[in-house]
TORNUFI-187553 format. One record per residue (C-alpha): residue in three letters; x negated, y negated, z negated. Coordinates in steps of 0.001 Angstrom, whole numbers, plus 524288, in hexadecimal, padded with zeros to 5 digits. Layout:
REM TORNUFI-187553
type / px / py / pz
ALA / X / Y / Z
...
This chain:
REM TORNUFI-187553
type / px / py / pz
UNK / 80000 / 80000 / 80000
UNK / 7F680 / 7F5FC / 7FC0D
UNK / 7EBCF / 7F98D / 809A9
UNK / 7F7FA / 7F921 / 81035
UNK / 7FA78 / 7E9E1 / 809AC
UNK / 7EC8D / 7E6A1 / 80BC3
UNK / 7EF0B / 7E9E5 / 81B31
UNK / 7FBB8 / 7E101 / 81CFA
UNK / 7F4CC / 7D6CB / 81408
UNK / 7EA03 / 7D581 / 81E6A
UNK / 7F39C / 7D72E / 82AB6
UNK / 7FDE3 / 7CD0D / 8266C
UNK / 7F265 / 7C51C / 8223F
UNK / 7EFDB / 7C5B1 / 831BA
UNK / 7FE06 / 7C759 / 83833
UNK / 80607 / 7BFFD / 82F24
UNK / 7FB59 / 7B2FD / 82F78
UNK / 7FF2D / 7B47A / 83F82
UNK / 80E28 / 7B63A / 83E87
UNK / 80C1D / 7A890 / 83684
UNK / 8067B / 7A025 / 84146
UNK / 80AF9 / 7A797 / 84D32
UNK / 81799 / 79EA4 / 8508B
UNK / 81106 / 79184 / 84F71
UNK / 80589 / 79898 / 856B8
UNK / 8106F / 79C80 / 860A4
UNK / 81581 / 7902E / 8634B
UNK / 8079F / 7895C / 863A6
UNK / 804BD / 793C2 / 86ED7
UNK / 8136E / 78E97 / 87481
UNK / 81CC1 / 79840 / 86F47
UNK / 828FB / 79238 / 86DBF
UNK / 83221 / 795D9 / 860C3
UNK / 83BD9 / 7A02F / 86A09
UNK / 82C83 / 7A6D9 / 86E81
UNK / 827E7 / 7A764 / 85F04
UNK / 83629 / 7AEAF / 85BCE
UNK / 834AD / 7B770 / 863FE
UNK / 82A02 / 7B997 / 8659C
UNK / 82AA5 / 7BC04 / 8567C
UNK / 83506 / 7C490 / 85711
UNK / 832DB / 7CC2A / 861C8
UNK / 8247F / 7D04B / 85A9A
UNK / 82CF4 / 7D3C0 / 850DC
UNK / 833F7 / 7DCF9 / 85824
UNK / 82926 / 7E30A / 85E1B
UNK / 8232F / 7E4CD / 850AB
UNK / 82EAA / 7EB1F / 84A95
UNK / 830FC / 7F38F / 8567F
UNK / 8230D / 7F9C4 / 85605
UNK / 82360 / 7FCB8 / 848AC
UNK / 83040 / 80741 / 84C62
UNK / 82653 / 80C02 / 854FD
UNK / 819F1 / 80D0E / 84B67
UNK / 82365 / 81160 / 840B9
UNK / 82900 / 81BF6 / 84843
UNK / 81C1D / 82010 / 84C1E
UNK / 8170D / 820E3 / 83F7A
UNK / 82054 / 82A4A / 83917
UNK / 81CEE / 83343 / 84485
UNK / 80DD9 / 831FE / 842B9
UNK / 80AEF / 82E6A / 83516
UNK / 7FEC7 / 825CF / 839B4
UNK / 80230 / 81AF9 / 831F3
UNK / 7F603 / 81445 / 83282
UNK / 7F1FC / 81650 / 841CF
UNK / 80050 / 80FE3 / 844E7
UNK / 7FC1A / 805F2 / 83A75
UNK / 7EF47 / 802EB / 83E7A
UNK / 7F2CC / 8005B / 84BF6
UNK / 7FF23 / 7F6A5 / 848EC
UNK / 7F531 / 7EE78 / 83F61
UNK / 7EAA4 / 7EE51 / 8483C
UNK / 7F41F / 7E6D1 / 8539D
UNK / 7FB61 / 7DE50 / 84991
UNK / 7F02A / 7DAC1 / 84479
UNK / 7E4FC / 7D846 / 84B89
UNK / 7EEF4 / 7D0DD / 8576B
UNK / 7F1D6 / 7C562 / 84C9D
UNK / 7E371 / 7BED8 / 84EC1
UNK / 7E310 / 7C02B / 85DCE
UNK / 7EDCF / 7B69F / 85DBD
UNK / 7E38D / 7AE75 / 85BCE
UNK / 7E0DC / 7AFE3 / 86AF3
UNK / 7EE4E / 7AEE5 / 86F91
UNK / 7EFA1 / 7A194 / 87A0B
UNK / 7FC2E / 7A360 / 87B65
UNK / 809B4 / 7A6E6 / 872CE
UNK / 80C04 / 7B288 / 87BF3
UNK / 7FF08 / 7B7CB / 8784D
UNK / 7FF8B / 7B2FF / 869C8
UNK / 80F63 / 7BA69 / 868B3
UNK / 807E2 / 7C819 / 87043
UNK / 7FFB6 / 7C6C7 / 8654E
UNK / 80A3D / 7C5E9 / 85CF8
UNK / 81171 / 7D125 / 8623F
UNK / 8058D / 7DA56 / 860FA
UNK / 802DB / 7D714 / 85213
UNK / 81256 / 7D997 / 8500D
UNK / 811E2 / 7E6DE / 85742
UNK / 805DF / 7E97E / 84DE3
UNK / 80CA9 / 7E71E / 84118
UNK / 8189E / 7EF20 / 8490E
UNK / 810BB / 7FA87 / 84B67
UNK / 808F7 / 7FA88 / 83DB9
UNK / 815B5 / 7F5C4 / 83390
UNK / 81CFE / 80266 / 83510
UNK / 8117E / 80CFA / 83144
UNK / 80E9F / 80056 / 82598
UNK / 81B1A / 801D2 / 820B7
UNK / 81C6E / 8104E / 82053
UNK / 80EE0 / 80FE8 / 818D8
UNK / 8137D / 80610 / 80E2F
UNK / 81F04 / 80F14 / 80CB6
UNK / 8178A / 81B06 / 80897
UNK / 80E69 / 812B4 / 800CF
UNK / 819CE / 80BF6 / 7F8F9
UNK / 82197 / 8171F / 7F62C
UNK / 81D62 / 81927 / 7E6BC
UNK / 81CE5 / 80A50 / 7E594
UNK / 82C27 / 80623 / 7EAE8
UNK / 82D84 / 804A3 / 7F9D6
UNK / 83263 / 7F6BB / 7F717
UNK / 826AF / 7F290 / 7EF7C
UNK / 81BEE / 7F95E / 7F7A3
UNK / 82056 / 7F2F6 / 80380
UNK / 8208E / 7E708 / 7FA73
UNK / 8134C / 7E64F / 7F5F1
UNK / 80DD8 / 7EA91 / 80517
UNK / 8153E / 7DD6E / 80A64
UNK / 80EE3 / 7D654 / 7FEC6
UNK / 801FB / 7D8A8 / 80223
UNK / 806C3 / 7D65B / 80EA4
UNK / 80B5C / 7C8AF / 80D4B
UNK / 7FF54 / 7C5D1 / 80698
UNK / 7F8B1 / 7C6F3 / 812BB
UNK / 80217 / 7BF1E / 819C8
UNK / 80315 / 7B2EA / 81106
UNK / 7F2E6 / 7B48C / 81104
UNK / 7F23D / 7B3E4 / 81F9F
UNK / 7FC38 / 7A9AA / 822F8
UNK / 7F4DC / 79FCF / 81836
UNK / 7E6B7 / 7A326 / 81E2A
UNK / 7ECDC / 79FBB / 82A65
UNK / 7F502 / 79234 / 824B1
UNK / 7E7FE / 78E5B / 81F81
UNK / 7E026 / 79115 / 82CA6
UNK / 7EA85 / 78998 / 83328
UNK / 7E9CD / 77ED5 / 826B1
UNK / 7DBA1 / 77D82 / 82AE5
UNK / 7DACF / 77FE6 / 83B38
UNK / 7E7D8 / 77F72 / 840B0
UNK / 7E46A / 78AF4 / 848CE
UNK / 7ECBD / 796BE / 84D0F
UNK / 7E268 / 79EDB / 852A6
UNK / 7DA09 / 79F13 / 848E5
UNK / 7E4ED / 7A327 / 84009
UNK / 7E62E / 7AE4F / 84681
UNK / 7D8AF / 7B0BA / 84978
UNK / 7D4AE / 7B25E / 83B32
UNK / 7DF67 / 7BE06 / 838BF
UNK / 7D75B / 7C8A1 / 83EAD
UNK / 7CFFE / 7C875 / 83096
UNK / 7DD84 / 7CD1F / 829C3
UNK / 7DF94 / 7D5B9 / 8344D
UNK / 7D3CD / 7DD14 / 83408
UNK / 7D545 / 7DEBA / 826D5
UNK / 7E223 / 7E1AC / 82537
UNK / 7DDF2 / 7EDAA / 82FDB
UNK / 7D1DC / 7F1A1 / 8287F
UNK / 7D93A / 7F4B9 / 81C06
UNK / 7E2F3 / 7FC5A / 821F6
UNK / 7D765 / 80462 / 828F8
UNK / 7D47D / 8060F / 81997
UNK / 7E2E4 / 80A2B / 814A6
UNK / 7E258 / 8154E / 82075
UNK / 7D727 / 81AFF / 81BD0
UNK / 7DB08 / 81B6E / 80BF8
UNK / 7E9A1 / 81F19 / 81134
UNK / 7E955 / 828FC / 81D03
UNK / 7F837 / 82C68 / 81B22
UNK / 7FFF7 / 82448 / 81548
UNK / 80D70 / 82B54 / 8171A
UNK / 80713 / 83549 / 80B42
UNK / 80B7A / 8296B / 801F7
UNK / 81A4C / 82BD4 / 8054E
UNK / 81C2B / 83BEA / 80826
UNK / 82703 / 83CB0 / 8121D
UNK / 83344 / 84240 / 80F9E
UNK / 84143 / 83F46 / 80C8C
UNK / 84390 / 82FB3 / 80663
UNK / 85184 / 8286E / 80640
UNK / 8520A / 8267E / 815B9
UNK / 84DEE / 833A5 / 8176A
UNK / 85B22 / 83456 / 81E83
UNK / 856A3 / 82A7A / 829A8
UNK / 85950 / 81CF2 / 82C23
UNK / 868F2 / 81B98 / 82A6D
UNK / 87103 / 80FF9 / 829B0
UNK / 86BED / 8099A / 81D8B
UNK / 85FC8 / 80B55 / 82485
UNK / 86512 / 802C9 / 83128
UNK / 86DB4 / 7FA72 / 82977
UNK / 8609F / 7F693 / 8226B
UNK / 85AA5 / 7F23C / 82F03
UNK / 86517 / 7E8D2 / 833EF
UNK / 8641A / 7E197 / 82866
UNK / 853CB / 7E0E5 / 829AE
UNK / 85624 / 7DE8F / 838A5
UNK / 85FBA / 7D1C1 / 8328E
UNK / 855AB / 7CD43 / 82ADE
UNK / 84AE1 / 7CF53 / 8356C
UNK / 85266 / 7C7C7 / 83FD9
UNK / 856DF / 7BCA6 / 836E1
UNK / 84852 / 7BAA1 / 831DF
UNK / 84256 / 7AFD3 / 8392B
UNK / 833AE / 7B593 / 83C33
UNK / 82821 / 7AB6E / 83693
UNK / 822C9 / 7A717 / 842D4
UNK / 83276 / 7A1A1 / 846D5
UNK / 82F41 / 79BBC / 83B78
UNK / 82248 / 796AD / 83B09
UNK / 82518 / 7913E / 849AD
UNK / 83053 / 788A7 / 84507
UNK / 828A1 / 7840F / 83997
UNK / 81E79 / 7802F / 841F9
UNK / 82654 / 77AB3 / 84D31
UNK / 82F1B / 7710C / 8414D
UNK / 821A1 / 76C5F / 83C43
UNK / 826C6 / 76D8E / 82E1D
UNK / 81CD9 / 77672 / 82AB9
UNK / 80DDA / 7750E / 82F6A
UNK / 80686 / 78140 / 8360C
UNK / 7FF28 / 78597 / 82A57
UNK / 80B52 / 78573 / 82264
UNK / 8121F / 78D69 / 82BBE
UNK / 8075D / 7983A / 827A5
UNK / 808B5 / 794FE / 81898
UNK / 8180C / 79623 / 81957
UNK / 81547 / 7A4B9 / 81F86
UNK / 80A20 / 7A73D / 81557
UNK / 81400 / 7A3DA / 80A5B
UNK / 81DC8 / 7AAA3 / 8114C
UNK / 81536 / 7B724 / 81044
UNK / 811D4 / 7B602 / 8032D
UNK / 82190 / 7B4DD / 7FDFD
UNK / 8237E / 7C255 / 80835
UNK / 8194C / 7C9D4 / 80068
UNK / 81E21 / 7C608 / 7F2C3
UNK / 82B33 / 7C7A0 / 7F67D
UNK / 82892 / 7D4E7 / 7FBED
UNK / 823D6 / 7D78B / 7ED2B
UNK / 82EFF / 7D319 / 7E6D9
UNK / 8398B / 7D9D6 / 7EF9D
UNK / 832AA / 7E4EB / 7F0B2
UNK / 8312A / 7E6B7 / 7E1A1
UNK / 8406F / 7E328 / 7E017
UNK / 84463 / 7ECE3 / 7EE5B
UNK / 83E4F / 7F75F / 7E646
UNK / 8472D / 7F4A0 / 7D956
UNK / 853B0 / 7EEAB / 7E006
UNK / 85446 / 7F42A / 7EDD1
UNK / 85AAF / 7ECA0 / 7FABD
UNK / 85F60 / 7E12A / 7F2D4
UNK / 8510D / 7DADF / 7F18A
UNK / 85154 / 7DA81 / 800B9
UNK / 85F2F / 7D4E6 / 801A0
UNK / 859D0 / 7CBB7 / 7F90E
UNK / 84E29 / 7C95E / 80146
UNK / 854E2 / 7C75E / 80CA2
UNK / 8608D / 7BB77 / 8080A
UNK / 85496 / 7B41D / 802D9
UNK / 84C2A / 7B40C / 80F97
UNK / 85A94 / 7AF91 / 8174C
UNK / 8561C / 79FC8 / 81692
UNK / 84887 / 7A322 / 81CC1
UNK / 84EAA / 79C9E / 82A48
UNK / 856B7 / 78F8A / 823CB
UNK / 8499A / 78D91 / 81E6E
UNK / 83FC5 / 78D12 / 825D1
UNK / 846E4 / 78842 / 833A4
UNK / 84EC5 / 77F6E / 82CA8
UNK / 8473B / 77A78 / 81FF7
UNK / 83A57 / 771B9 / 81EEC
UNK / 82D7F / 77617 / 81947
UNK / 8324E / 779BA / 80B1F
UNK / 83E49 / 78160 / 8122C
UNK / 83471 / 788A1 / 81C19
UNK / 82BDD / 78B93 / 80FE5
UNK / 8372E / 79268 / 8087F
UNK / 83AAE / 79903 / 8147A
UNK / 82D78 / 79EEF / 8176E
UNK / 82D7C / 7A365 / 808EB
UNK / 83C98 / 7AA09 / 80B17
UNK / 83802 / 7B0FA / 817D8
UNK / 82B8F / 7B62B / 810EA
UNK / 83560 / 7BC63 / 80833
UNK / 83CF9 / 7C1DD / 812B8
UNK / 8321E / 7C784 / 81805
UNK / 82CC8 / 7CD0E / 80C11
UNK / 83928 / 7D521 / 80934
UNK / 838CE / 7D9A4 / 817EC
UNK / 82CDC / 7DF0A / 8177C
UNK / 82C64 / 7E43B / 80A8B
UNK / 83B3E / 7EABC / 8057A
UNK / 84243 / 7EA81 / 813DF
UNK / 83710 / 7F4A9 / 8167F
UNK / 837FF / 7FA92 / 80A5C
UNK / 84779 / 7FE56 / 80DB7
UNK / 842EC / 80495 / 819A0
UNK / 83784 / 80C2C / 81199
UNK / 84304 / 811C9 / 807F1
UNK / 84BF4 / 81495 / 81327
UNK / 842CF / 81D18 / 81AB1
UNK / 83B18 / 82C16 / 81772
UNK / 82DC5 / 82961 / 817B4
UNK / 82CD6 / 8329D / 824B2
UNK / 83517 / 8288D / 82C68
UNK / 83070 / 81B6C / 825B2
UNK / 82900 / 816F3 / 83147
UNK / 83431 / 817BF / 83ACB
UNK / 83CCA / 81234 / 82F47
UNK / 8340D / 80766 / 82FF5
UNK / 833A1 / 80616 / 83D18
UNK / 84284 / 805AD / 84072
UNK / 843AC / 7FA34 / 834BB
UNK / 836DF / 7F2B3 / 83CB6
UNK / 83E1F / 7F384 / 84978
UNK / 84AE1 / 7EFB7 / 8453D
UNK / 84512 / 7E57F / 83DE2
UNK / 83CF9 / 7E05C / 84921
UNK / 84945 / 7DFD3 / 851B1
UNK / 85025 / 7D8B8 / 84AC8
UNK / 84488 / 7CF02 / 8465C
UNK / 842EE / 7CCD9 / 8544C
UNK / 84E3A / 7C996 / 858E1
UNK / 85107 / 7C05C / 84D18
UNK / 84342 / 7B92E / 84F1A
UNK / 8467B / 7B754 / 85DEC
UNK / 854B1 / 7B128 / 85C39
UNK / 84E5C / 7A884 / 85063
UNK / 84546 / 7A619 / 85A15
UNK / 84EF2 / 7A27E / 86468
UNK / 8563D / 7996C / 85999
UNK / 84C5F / 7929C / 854CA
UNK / 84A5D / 78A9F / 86313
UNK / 85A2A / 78BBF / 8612E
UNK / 85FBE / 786F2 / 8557E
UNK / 85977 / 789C1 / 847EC
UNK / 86601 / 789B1 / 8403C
UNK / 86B0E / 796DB / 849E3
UNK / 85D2F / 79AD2 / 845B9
UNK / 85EAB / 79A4A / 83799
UNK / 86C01 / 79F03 / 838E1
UNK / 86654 / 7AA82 / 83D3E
UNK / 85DDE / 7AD6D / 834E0
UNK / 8654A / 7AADB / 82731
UNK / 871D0 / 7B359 / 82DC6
UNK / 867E1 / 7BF46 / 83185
UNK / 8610F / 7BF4C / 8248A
UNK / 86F15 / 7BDB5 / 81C7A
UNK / 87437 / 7CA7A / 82501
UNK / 869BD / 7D1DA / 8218D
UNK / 869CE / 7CEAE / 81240
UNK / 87966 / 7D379 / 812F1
UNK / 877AB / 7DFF7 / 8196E
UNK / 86AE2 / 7E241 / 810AA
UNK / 872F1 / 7DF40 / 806A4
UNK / 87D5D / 7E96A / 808C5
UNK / 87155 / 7F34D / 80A6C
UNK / 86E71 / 7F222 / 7FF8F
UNK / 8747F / 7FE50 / 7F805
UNK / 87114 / 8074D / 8048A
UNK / 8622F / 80302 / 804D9
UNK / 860FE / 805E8 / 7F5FB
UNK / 8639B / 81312 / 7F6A2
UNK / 85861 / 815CA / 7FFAA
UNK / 84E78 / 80F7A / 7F6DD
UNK / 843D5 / 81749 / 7F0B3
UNK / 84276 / 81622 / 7E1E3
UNK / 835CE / 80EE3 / 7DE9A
UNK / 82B12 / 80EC1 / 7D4C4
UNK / 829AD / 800E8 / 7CF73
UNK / 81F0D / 7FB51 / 7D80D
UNK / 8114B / 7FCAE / 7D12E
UNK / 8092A / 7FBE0 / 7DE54
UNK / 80248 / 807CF / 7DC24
UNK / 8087F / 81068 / 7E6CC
C-alpha cells in the first residue's frame, strides 16, 4: 500500500502539475474554450474506455505489474514532451497519450490496492492510497505556481516533470520486485457480488455517470479563470494545489467514516461538492477559491469510497473487469458532460451552471435511495491501523 502511495505521489506530482496549466497552455497555443472541452472530455473517454480493456485483461492474465508498468510509463513520461509541442493539436495528442496511460495502468492499480486493503477496510485503504496521492498533486501544482511566480514559462513547467516521473517509475520497479503477486494478498473466492454485477450494481453507475457528467473538469475551469482575469496564472496553479490537498484529506475522512457508516458519507459527499459550478463561473476570487476547495472534495470521495463500492461489490477474481465497467461508464458520461459544458460556456454560463448543479443533485437522490442496497454488500472492517 504505502510503495504503491509512493508511486502515485511521484506520478501526480508529474501529471496532475500538467492537467493544472494545460487549458491556459491550450488557449496560448490558440485553443479556443469549445477545443479545451473537448478536447478534455473526449481524453476522458478514451481513458476510461482503455481501462475496460486493461481491466479485463488483467483478470485473464494476472500480470498486474507488466499491464501496470506499461500504462505508467506512457502517462508519464508524455507530460514533459509537452514541452515541445508548437501547436495545441500536438500539445492535446500529448494529452491523449498520457490519459490512455493512466487508462491502461488505473485498472491493474486499483485491483492491487484492493487486495492490499482488505484487512485494513476497503474504504480506508483506498483512502490513505489517494492521500498520498494528493500529496503529490498539491506538491507538483505549487512547484509549478512558483516556477510560473518566478519565469512565466509553460515549457519549462513541463520540462522539469520528467524528475517526478522517473521517480515515480523507479519505485514501482522496486514494489515489483518485493511484491511479485500481489493477488496472494486477497485469495480468490466467493465475496458479496460473488453473484455478478446485478442491478444495484448498474443502478450504482448511473448515479457515478450523474456525478461524472455534471462535474466541470479543472482545465474548463482553469481556462475561464484565466480568460475573466480574476485570478492571475500562478494562482490558477495554487487554487489546483489547494484543491489537491482538501481531495487527499477528504479522502481520509470519508474513507474512515464509509468504513463505519456506509453509502451515506458519499451522499454526503456528493450535495456538498453541488455549488462547485455557481462558484467558480459565477463568483470572484474568494468564490473561485471556495469552489476549488468544494471540487477537491468531490474528487477526493470519487477516487477514494466511489471505488471502494465497486471493490465490495465485486469477487476478487472479477475485480479488474468490475473496475473496468465502473471506468468506462464513468468516462462516458464525463465526456459527454465536459463537451456540452464546453459547448455552454461560449453559450450561456447560467445553462452551464444549470447543468451542472441539476446533474450533481440527481445523482445525490438516486445515491441516496441506494443507500440500504449498497450496505449490504459492504465488507465488515477492522478499524484502520495502517498496518495491512
Amino acid at each position: 500500500m504505502l510503495l504503491l502511495g509512493t508511486v502515485s505521489l511521484f506520478g501526480d506530482m508529474t501529471y496532475e502539475s500538467a492537467r493544472s496549466i494545460s487549458g491556459p497552455f491550450l488557449a496560448l497555443l490558440g485553443a479556443s474554450a469549445t477545443t479545451v472541452g473537448v478536447a478534455a472530455g473526449l481524453g476522458e473517454l478514451l481513458g476510461y474506455a482503455l481501462r475496460l480493456v486493461s481491466g479485463s485483461l488483467v483478470d485473464r492474465t494476472r500480470r498486474y505489474w507488466s499491464i501496470a508498468l506499461t500504462g505508467y510509463a506512457l502517462n508519464l513520461l508524455a507530460v514533459p514532451l509537452l514541452a515541445l509541442a508548437g501547436s495545441w493539436q500536438l500539445a492535446v495528442g500529448l494529452l491523449f497519450i498520457e490519459r490512455a496511460g493512466r487508462a491502461i495502468r488505473v485498472s491493474p492499480r486499483d485491483a492491487m490496492l484492493s487486495f492490499a486493503g482488505r484487512r485494513m477496510g476497503k474504504g480506508w485503504g483506498f483512502a490513505l492510497h489517494e492521500a498520498m496521492d494528493q500529496g503529490g498533486a498539491m506538491l507538483g501544482p505549487l512547484a509549478v505556481a512558483a516556477l510560473l511566480a518566478w519565469r512565466h514559462d509553460y515549457r519549462l513547467g513541463f520540462a522539469v516533470l520528467l524528475l517526478p516521473a522517473l521517480l515515480s517509475l523507479g519505485v514501482l520497479l522496486l514494489a515489483r520486485a518485493l511484491y511479485p503477486n500481489p493477488a496472494a494478498l486477497e485469495p480468490a473466492g466467493l465475496a458479496l457480488g460473488a453473484r455478478g454485477f446485478d442491478r444495484v450494481y448498474w443502478r450504482y453507475l448511473i448515479a457515478a455517470g450523474c456525478i461524472a457528467a455534471g462535474f466541470a473538469d479543472y482545465p474548463l475551469i482553469a481556462f475561464h479563470l484565466g480568460k475573466s482575469g480574476g485570478v492571475g496564472g500562478e494562482w490558477i496553479a495554487m487554487f489546483y494545489a489547494i484543491a489537491m490537498g482538501v481531495d487527499g484529506l477528504a479522502a481520509l475522512l470519508l474513507g474512515y467514516g464509509y468504513d463505519r457508516h456506509g453509502l451515506s458519507v458519499l451522499v454526503l459527499a456528493a450535495v456538498l461538492a453541488m455549488p462547485v459550478a455557481p462558484l467558480v463561473f459565477w463568483g470572484g476570487f474568494g468564490a473561485s477559491l471556495a469552489g476549488a476547495i468544494l471540487w477537491g472534495l468531490g474528487m477526493g470521495a470519487q477516487e477514494s469510497i466511489m471505488k471502494a463500492t465497486i471493490a465490495a461489490m465485486s469477487p476478487a477474481e472479477q475485480r479488474g473487469r468490475a473496475f473496468g465497467v465502473y471506468h468506462l461508464a464513468f468516462g462516458v458520461f464525463w465526456f459527454a458532460g465536459s463537451a456540452l459544458m464546453g459547448w455552454l460556456y461560449d453559450v450561456s454560463l447560467t445553462a452551464l451552471v444549470v447543468f451542472s448543479v441539476a446533474l450533481q443533485g440527481l445523482a445525490a437522490v438516486q445515491l441516496f435511495t441506494l443507500i440500504g442496497p449498497i450496505d449490504r454488500y459492504l465488507l465488515p472492517a477492522t478499524p484502520p491501523d495502517g498496518r495491512a
